[in-house]
Structures are given as structure tokens and as C-alpha cells.
C-alpha positions as CSV (number, residue, x, y, z in Angstrom):
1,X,63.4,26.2,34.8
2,X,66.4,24.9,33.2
3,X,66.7,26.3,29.3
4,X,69.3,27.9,27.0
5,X,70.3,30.6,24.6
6,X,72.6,30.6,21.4
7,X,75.2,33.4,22.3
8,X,75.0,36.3,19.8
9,X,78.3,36.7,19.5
10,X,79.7,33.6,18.8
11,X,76.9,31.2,18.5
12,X,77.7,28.8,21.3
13,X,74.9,27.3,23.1
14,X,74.8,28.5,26.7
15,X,72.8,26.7,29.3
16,X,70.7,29.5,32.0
17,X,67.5,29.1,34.3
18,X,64.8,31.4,33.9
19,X,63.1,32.2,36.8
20,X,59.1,31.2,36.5
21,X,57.9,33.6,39.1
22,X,59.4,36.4,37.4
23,X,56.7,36.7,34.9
24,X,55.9,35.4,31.7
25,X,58.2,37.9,29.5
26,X,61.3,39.2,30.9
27,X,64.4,40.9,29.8
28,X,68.0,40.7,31.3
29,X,71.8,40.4,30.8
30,X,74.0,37.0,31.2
31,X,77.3,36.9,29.5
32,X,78.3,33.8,27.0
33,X,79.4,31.1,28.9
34,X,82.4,30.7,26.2
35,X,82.9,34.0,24.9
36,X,82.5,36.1,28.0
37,X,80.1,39.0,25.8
38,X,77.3,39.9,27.3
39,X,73.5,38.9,26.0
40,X,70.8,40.7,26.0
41,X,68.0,38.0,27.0
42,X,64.6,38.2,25.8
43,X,62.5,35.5,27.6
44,X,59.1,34.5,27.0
45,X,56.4,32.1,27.6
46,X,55.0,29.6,25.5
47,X,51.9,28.4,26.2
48,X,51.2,26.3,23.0
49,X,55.1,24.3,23.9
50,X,54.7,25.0,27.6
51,X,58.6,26.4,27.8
52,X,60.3,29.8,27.7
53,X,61.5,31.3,24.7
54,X,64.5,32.9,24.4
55,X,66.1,35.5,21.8
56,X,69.7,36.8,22.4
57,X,71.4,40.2,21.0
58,X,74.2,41.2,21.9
59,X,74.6,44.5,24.5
């Protein structure tokens, strides 16, 4: 599924794809599309919106 995060560091929207058959909360590592620092993804599911959720801090 096709989604995004705002990057912690500089607060650039990144585009990223959770995958659905990992589960319904995950955690992992993607670096900032434009700033190259690495966020620490917090993904979960929504049931009310039907979508991931995702929080970003940085590593």
C-alpha cells in the first residue's frame, strides 16, 4: 500500500509502501528521501480510516 511519512529531520514529505502482510503495527528504518537521515517508522492500522498510520523519529 502506497503511503507516506513527514521526515523527522527536516519535515519533508517522503512517499514509502507499507507492506499489508507484515502485520497490522510494525516498526522499521527508511531514510528521508531529501535529507538522507534515517526514520524510525512506526506503522499502524486504522481500522476506523482503513489506512496505515505512520509516526517518524529520528534514529
Amino acid at each position: 500500500m502506497e503511503t507516506g511519512f513527514q521526515c523527522a529531520g527536516c519535515g519533508e514529505w517522503n512517499s514509502t509502501a507499507v507492506d499489508e502482510s507484515a502485520g497490522r503495527r510494525q516498526t522499521y528504518v527508511e531514510d528521508c528521501q531529501v535529507c538522507c537521515k534515517p526514520n524510525v517508522l512506526r506503522v499502524e492500522y486504522d481500522a476506523s480510516s482503513q489506512g496505515f498510520i505512520i509516526a517518524s523519529a529520528l534514529e
